[in-house]
C-alpha positions as CSV (number, residue, x, y, z in Angstrom):
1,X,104.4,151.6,100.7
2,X,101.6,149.9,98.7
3,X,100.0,147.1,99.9
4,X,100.1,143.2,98.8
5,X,97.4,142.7,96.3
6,X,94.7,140.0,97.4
7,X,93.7,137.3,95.8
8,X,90.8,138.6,93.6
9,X,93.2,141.5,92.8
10,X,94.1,141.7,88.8
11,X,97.9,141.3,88.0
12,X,99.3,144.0,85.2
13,X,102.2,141.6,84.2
14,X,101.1,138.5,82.0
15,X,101.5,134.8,83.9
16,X,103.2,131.6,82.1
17,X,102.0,128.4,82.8
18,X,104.4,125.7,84.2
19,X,103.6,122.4,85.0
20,X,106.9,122.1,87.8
21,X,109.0,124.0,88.8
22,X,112.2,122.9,91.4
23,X,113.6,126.3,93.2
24,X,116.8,126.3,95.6
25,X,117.2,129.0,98.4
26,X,121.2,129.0,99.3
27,X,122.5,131.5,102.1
28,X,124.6,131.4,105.1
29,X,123.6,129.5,107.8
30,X,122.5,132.2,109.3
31,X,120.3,133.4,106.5
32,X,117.2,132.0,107.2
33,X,117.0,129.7,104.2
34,X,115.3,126.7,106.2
35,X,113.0,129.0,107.2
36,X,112.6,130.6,103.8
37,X,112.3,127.1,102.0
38,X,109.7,125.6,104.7
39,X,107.7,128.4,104.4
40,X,107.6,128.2,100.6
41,X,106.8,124.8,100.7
42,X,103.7,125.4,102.7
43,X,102.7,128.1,100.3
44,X,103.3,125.6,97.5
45,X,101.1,122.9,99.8
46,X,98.2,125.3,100.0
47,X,98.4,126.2,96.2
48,X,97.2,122.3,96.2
49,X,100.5,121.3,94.3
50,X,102.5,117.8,94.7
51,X,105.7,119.3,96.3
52,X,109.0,117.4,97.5
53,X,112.0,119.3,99.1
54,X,115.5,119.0,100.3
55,X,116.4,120.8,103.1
56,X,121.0,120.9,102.7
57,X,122.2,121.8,106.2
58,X,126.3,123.0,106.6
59,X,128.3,120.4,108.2
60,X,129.7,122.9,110.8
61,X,127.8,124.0,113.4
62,X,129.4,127.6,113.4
63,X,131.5,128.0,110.1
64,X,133.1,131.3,109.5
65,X,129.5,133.3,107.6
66,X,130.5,134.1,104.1
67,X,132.4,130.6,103.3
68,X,131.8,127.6,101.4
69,X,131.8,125.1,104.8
70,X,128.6,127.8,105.9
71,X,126.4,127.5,103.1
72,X,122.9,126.1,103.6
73,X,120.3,125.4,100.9
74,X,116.5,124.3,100.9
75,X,115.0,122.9,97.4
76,X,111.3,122.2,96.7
77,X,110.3,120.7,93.7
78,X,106.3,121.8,93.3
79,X,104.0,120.4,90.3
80,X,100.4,119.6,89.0
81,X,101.7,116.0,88.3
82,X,103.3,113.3,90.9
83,X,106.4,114.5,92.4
84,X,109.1,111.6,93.6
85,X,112.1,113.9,94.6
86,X,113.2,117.6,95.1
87,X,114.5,117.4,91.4
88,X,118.0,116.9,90.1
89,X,118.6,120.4,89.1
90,X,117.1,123.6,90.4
91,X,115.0,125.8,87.9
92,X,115.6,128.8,89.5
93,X,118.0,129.5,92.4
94,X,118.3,132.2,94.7
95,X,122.0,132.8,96.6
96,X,122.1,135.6,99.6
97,X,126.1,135.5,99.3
98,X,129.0,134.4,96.3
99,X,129.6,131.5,98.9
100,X,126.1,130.0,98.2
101,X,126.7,131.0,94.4
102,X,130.1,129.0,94.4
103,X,128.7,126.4,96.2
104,X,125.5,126.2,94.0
105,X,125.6,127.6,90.7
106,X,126.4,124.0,88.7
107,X,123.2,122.4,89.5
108,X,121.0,125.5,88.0
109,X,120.2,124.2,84.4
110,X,120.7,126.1,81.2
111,X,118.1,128.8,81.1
112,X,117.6,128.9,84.3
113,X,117.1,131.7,86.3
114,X,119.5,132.8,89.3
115,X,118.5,135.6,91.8
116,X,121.3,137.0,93.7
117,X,121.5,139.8,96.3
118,X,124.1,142.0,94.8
119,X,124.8,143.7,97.7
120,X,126.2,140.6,99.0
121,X,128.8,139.9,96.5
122,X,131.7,142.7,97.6
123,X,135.4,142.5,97.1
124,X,136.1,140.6,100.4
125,X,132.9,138.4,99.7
126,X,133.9,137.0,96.6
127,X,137.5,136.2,97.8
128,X,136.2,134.6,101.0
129,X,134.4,132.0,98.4
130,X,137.5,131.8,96.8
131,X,136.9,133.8,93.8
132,X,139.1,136.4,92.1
133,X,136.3,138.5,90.3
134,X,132.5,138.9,90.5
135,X,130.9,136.1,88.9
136,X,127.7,138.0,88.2
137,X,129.2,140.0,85.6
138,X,130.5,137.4,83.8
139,X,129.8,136.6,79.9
140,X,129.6,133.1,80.6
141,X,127.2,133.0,83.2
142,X,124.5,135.6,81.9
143,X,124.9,133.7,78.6
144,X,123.9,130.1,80.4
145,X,121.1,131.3,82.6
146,X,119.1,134.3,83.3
147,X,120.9,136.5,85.7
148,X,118.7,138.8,88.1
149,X,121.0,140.7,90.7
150,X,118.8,142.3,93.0
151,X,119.7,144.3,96.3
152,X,118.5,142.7,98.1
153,X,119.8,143.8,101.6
154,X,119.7,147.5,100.8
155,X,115.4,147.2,99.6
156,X,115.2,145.3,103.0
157,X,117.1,148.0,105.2
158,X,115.2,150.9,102.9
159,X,112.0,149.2,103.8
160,X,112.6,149.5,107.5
161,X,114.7,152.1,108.6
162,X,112.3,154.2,110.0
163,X,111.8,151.5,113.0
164,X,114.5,151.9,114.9
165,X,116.1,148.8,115.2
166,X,119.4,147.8,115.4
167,X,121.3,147.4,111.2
168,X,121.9,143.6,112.2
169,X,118.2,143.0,113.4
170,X,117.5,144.5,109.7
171,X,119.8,142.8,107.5
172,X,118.7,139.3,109.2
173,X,115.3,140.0,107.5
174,X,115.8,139.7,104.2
175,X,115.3,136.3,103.6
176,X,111.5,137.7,103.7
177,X,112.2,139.9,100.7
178,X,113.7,137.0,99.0
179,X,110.3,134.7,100.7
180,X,108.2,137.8,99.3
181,X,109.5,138.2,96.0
182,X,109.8,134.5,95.0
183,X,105.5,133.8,95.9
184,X,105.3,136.6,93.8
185,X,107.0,135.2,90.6
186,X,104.8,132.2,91.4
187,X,102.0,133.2,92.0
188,X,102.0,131.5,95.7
189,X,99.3,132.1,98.4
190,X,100.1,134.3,101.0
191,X,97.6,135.0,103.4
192,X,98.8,132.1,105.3
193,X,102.3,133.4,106.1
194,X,101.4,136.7,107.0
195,X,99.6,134.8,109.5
196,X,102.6,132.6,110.1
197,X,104.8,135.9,110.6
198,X,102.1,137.2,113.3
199,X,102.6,133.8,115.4
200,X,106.4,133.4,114.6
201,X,107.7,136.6,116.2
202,X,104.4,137.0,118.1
203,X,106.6,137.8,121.4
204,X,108.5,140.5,119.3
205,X,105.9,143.3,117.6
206,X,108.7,145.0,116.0
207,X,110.0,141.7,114.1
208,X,106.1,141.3,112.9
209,X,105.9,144.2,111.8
210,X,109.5,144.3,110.3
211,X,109.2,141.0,108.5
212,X,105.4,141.7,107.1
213,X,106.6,144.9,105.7
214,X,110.2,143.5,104.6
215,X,107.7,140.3,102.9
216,X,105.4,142.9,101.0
217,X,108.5,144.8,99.9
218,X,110.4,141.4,98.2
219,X,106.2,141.2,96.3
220,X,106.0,144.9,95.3
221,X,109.5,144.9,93.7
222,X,108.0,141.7,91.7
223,X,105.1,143.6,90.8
224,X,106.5,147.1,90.3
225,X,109.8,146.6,88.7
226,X,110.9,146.2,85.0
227,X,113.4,143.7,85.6
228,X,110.6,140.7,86.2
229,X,108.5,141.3,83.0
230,X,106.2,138.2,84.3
231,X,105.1,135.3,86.7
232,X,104.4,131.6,86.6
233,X,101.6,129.5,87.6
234,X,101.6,126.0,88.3
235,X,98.1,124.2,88.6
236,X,96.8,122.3,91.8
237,X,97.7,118.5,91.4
238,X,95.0,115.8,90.6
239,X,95.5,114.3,94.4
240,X,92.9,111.8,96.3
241,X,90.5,114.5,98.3
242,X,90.9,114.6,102.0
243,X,92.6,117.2,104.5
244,X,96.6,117.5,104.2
245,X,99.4,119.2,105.9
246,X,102.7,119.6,105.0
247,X,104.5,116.9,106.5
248,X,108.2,115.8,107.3
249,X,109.3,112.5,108.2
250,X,110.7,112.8,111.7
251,X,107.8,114.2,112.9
252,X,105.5,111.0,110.8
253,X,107.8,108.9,112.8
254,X,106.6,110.9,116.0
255,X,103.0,110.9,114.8
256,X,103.2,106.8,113.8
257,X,104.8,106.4,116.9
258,X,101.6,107.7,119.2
259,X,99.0,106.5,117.0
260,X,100.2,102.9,117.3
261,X,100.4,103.1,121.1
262,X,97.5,104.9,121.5
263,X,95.7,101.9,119.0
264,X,97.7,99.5,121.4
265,X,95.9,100.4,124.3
266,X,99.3,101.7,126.0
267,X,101.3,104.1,127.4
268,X,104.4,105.2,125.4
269,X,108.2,105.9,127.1
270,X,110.4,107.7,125.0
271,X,114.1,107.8,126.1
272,X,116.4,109.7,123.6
273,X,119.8,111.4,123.9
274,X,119.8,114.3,121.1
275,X,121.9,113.4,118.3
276,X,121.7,114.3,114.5
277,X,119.4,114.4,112.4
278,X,116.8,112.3,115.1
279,X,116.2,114.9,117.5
280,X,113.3,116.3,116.3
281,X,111.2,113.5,117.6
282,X,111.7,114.0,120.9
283,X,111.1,117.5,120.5
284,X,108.0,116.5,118.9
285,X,106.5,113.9,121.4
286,X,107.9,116.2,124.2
287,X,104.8,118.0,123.1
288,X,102.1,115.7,123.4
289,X,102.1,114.2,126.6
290,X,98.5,114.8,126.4
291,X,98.6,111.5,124.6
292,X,99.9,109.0,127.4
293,X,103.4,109.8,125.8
294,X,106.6,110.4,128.4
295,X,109.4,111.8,126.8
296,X,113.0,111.2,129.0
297,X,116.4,113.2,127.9
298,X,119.1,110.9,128.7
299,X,122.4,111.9,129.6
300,X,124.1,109.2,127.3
301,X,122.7,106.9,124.6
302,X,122.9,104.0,126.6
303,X,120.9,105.4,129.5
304,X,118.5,105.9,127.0
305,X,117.8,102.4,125.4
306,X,118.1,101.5,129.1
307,X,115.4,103.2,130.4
308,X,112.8,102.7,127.3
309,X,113.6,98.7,128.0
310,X,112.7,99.1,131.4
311,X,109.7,100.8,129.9
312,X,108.6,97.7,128.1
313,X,109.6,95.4,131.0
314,X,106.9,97.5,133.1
315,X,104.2,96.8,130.5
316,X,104.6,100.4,128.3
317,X,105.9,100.7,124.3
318,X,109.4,101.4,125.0
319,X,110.9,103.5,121.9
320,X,114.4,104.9,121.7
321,X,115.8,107.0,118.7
322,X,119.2,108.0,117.4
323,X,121.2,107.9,114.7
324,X,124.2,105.7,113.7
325,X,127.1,106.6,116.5
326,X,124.4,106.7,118.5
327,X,122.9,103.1,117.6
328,X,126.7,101.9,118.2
329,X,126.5,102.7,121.7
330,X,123.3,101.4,122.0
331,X,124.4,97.7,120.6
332,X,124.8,95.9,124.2
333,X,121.4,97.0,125.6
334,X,119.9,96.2,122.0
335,X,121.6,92.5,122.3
336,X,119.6,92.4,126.1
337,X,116.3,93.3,124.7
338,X,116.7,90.3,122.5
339,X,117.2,88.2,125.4
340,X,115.0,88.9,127.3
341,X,112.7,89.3,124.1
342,X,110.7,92.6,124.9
343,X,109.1,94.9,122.5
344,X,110.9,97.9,121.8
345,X,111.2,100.2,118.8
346,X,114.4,101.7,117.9
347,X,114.9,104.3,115.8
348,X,117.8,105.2,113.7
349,X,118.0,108.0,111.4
350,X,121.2,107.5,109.6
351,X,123.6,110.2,108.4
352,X,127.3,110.4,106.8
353,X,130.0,108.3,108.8
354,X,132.0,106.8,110.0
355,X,132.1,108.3,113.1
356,X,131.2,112.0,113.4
357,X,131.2,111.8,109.5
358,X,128.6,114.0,107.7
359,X,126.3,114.5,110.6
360,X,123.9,117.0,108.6
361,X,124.5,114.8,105.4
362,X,122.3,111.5,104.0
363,X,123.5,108.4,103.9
364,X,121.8,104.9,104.1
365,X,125.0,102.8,105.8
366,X,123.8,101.2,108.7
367,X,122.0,98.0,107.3
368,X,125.1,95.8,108.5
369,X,124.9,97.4,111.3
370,X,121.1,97.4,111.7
371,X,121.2,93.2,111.0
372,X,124.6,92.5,112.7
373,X,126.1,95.3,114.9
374,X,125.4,93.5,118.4
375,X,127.3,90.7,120.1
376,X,126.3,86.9,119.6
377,X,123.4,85.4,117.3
378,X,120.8,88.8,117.9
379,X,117.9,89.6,115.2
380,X,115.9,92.0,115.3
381,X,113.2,92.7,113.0
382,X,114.3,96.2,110.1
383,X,112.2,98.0,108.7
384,X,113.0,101.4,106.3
385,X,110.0,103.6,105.0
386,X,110.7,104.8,101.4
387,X,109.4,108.6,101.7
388,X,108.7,111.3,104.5
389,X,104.9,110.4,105.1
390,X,105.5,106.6,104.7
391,X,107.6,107.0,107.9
392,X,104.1,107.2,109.7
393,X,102.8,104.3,108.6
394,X,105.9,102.2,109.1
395,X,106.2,103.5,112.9
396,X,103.0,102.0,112.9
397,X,103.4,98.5,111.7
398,X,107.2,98.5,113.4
399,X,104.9,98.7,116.7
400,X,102.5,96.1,115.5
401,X,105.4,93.9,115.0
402,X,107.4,94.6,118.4
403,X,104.1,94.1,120.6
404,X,102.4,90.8,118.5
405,X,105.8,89.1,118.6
406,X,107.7,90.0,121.2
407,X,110.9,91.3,119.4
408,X,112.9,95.0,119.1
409,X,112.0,96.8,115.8
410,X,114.6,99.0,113.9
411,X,113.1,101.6,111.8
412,X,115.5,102.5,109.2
413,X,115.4,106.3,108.6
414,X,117.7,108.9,107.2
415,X,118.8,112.7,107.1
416,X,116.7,113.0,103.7
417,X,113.5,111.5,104.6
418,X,113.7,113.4,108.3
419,X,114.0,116.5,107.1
420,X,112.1,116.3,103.8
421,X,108.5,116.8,103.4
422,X,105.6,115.9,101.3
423,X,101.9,116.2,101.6
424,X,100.0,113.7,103.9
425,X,96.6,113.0,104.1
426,X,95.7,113.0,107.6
427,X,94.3,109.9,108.3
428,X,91.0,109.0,109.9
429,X,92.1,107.7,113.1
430,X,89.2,105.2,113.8
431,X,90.1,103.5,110.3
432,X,93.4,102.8,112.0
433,X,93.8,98.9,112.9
434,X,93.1,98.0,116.4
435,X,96.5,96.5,117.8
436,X,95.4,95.9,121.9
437,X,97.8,94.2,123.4
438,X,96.1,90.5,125.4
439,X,98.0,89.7,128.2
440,X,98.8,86.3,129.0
441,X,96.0,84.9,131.2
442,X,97.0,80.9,131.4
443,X,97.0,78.5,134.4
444,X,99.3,78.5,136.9
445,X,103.0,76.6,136.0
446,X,103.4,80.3,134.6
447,X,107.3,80.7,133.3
448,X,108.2,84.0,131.3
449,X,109.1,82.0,128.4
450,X,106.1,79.9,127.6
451,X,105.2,80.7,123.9
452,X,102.2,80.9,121.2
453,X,102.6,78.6,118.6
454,X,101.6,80.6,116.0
455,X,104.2,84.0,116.3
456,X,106.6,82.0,119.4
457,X,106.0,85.2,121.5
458,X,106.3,84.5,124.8
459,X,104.3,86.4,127.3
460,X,104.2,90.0,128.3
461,X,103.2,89.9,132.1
462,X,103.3,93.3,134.1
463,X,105.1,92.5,136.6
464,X,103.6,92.0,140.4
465,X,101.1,90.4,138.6
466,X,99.8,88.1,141.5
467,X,100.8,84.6,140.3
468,X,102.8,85.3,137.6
469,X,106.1,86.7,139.1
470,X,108.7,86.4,137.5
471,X,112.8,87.3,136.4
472,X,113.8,87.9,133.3
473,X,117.9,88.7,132.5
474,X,120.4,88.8,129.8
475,X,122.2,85.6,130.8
476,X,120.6,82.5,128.5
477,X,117.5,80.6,129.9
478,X,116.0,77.4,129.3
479,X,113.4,76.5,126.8
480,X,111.0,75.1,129.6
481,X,111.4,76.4,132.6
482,X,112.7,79.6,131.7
483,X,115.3,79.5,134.2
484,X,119.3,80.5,133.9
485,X,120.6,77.7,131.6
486,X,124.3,77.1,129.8
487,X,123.3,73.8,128.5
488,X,124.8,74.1,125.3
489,X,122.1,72.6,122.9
490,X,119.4,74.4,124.9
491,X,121.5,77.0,124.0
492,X,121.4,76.4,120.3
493,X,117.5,75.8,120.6
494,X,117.0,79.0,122.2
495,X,119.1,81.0,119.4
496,X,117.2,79.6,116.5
497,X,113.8,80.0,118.0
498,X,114.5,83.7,118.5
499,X,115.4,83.7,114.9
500,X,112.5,81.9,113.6
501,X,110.3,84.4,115.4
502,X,111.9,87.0,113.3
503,X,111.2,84.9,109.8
504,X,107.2,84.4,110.9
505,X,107.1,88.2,111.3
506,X,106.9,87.8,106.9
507,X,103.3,85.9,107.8
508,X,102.5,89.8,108.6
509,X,103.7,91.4,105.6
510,X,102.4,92.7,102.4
511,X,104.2,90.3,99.3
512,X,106.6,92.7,97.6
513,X,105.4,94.4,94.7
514,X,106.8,95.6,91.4
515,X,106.4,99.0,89.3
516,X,106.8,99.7,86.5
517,X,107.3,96.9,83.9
518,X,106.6,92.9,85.6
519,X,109.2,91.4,83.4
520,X,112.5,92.3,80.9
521,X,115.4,94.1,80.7
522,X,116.4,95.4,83.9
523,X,114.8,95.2,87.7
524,X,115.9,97.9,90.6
525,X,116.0,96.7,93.7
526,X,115.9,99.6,96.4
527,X,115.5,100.2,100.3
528,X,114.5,103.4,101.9
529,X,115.0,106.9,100.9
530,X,115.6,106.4,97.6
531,X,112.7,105.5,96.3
532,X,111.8,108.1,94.3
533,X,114.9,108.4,92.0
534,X,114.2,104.8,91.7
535,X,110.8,105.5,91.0
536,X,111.1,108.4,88.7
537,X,113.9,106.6,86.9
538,X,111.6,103.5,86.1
539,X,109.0,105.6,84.5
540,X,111.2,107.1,82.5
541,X,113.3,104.3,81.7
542,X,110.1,102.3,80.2
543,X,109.3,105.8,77.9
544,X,112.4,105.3,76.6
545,X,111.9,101.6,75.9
546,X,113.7,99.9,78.5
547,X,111.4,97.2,80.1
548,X,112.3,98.1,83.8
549,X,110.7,97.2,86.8
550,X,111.3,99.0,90.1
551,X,111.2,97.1,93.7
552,X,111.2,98.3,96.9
553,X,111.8,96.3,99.9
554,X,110.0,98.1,103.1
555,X,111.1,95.2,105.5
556,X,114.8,94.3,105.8
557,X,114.3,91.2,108.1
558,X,112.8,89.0,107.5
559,X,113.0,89.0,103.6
560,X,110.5,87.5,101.6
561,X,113.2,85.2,100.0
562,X,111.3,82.7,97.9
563,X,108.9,85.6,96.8
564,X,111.8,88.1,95.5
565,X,113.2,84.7,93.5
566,X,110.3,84.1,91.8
567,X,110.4,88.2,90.9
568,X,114.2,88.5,90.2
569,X,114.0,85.1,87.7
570,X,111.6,87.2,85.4
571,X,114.0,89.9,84.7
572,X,118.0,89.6,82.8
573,X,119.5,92.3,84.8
574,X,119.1,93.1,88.8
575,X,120.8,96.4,89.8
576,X,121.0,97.3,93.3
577,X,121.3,101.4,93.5
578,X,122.3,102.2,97.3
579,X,123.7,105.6,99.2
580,X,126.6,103.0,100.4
581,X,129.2,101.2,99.1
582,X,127.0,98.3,98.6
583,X,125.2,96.5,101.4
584,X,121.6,95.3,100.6
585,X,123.2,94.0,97.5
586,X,125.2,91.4,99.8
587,X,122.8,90.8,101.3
588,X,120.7,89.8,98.2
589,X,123.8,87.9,96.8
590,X,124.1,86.0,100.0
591,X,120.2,84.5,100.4
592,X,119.0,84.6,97.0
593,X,122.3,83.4,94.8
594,X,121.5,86.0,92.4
595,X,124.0,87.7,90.5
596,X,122.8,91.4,91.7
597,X,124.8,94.5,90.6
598,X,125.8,97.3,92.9
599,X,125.3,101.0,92.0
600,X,126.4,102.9,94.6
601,X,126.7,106.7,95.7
602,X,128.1,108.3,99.3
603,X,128.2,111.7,98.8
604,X,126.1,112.8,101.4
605,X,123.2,113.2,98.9
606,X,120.6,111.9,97.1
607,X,120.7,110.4,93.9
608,X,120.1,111.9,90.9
609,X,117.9,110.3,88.4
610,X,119.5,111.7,85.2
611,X,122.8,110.0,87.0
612,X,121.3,106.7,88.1
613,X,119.8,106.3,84.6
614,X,123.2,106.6,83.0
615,X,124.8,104.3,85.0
616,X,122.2,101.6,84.7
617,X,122.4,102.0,80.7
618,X,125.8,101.7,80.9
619,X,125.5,98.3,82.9
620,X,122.6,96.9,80.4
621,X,124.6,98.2,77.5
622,X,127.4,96.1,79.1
623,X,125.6,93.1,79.9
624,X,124.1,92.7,76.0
């Protein structure tokens, strides 16, 4: 077999320059297309290119292989310019199985290319995805896009054979011919993942040495055959200089998480039951409790919030995680850390619902849930990062918030930012901002709900602190003695202080800022993950002419309400584009008395900015 070429070697076949390109592996579930679509992405990452990607998990956790419930895609968008999402439609799309073709083939634009592993696509495969005749051969298709059916399975089990192992322990490989052949017809870096092979399966010799060789087959039929007459380049991006990694946003969470204790001065308790799509941050501070970070598995969700407020009532961050069910069954303990007005940080990484819903799928539909979902008059301070490596930054500040005013912290997350990635500059952690906790240290008269006059935080004592005993519990206490109380307008007194702590968390905050154009036609207003359609629509929206500006709210509550009037009065339309049926837009409607218009998607996915720039012509158009 020949060998890979290296880097200085000379290609035969002539290279195209591209300035982005969006590919989509699609597969079973068990095809290794996470896999293959992570690994690309670092490739992509190390060629120095912006990149963005969507990993598209099935539903069903063991769906029949072969069938449309089973398919599972991974898209990366990679370019020399600014990337704000995995793209709208794939450039080129490669499908293991006519389930993933079915599933997929719509999205690949006109003159696209499509790569398909013909030795998938039998007689019982194409009926299983519910097909009466094989769709590679037809007129229709190879007219619309450029059609490569490769054999994928049978170049995979040729390259092989000789080793021995068992026909299924071959076939699984050939995601690496697909891995191979695809940083081939870009033109991707690969020393790195031959490395990455060696440590994947470095308990397995035969699977390094099956996937290397399967890997360097997929390049060599790039390089040798006639069917792929050349490759494409795209250039390194113009980005700030600095060391990156390819980063998602469950583990920034995990990563903004320590750094903020750690910059705190404290230890960090992390009680979690595993739920979807949020339990990759417990298996990612699981592995660092080299950093003063204790992880605990609970055996329900409310054991979990349980414990991490116990955490905080013992003088460590408590931090829980989980995603909307999850947070539902959380919602009494929430209500107690209110009382008893504690830091804690509680992460939700929404998904699909109601109920099981679209566990794998995006959604952002827990706001009203995030501001109200508790018993009785309970705030808590939201905040929702707008892309993968924001969600370091805002872990950060959520602590900052929790520990200098004494209140639980929401981070607003979801199944697209936790399992997306972009590049992140690593940060210099001594340029981080020192957030040490000062305990109270006043004279005696101590109660546990004296409070600073600036933030109204009371104090955070450790308890068995020698003169500063003291009980703290979720029945209602008085204002100055901090003993039980159900006076009823001590009651009231008590209720609105905890909400004006929430509104002096905005003396903390950054004033909202617009992109794009300051004043005219039209103003987005958006929240979390989908800032970069929003983004990306904007820029082309103003190219086109339409005076648009694009906000993006980072913090939910408090809102910066006479700021955003001063910003919405400068524009004639305010559009409100949401994955829910319309819930920040209320919310808008009900503080600032501004006639805000909802454009809403729940599909599971993200939006799509050739769709969201239709629909807010069509409302502009309306409203002249």
């Amino acid at each position: 077999m020949a060998e890979v070429p290296s880097e200085t070697t000379v290609r035969e076949k002539p290279v195209e320059q591209v300035d982005a390109v969006v590919i989509r592996f699609a597969g079973d579930s068990g095809d290794g297309m996470q896999l293959t679509g992570t690994q690309f992405t670092n490739e992509s990452a190390i060629a120095g290119n912006d990149i963005a990607t969507l990993p598209d998990y099935p539903a069903e956790i063991r769906a029949p292989a072969g069938t449309l419930a089973g398919v599972s895609g991974f898209q990366v968008n990679f370019s020399q310019a600014r990337v704000f999402t995995p793209g709208d439609r794939p450039d080129v799309l490669v499908v293991m199985n006519p389930a993933a073709f079915s599933v997929n083939i719509a999205d690949l634009r006109d003159g696209g290319i499509l790569v398909a592993d013909s030795d998938a696509f039998t007689l019982s495969n194409i009926r299983k995805a519910g097909m009466d005749g094989d769709p590679l051969a037809d007129a229709s298709l190879t007219k619309r896009v450029r059609v490569f059916a490769v054999p994928l399975t049978r170049m995979t089990t040729d390259s092989i054979k000789d080793m021995g192992l068992p026909n299924k322990t071959m076939v699984r490989c050939k995601n690496f011919f697909a891995l191979g052949l695809c940083s081939w017809m870009f033109n991707r870096p690969i020393e790195q993942t031959l490395t990455w092979i060696g440590a994947k399966f470095a308990k397995s010799p035969a699977l390094v040495e099956a996937n290397t060789r399967v890997f360097k087959a997929g390049w060599n039929f790039g390089e040798t055959t006639e069917v792929f007459v050349h490759t494409y380049e795209v250039k390194p991006a113009d980005i700030e200089p600095g060391t990156y990694t390819n980063m998602t946003g469950n583990r920034a969470l995990a990563l903004g998480l320590m750094a903020a204790a750690s910059k705190a001065g404290k230890s960090m308790f992390f009680g979690s039951y595993p739920i979807t799509p949020a339990s990759d941050i417990l298996h990612e501070l699981a592995a660092h409790k080299n950093f003063d970070v204790t992880t605990f598995q609970a055996e329900d969700e409310i054991a979990a919030v349980c414990a991490a407020i116990g955490a905080s009532f013992g003088g460590a961050l408590g931090v829980t995680a989980s995603s909307g069910p999850g947070i539902a069954l959380k919602g009494e303990a929430i209500g107690l850390a209110v009382m008893t007005e504690l830091p804690l940080v509680i992460v939700n990484v929404q998904r699909g619902g109601p109920s099981t819903g679209l566990p794998t799928k995006t959604e952002q539909a827990d706001l009203m849930q995030a501001l109200y979902g508790r018993n009785g008059e309970s705030p808590l301070a939201i905040v929702a990062p707008a892309t993968p490596v924001e969600c370091f930054d805002m872990a950060f500040e959520a602590v900052h918030v929790a520990l200098k005013y004494m209140v639980p912290v929401m981070i607003l997350s979801d199944g697209y930012l936790a399992n997306g990635a972009q590049p992140w500059k690593i940060p210099d952690y001594d340029e981080l901002p020192d957030i040490s906790v000062r305990y109270w240290k006043g004279d005696l008269g101590f109660h546990p709900y004296l409070r600073n006059e600036d933030t109204l935080a009371r104090p955070w004592v450790i308890p068995g602190t020698p003169g500063f005993e003291h009980r703290i519990g979720g029945l209602e206490k008085d204002y100055d003695s901090g003993d039980i109380s159900y006076d009823p307008v001590n009651h009231e007194r008590m209720t609105r202080v905890r909400a004006e702590k929430i509104e002096r968390v905005n003396e903390d905050l950054d004033p909202p800022r617009v992109e794009g154009s300051e004043l005219g036609e039209l103003l987005m207003v958006g929240w979390g993950s989908t800032y970069g359609a929003l983004a990306q629509a904007t820029e082309e929206l103003n190219a086109e002419g339409l005076a648009t500006g694009h906000l993006h709210l980072r913090w939910l509550n408090p809102l910066p309400v006479e700021e955003l009037k001063r910003i919405f009065a400068r524009y004639k339309t305010i559009v409100v584009p949401e994955l829910n049926m319309g819930q920040l837009v209320r919310i808008l409607r009900e503080r600032l008395l501004v006639d805000a218009i909802p454009v809403s998607r729940v599909q599971g996915q993200p939006f799509k900015v050739g769709e969201l720039k239709a629909r807010v012509k069509a409302i502009v158009e309306e409203g002249r």
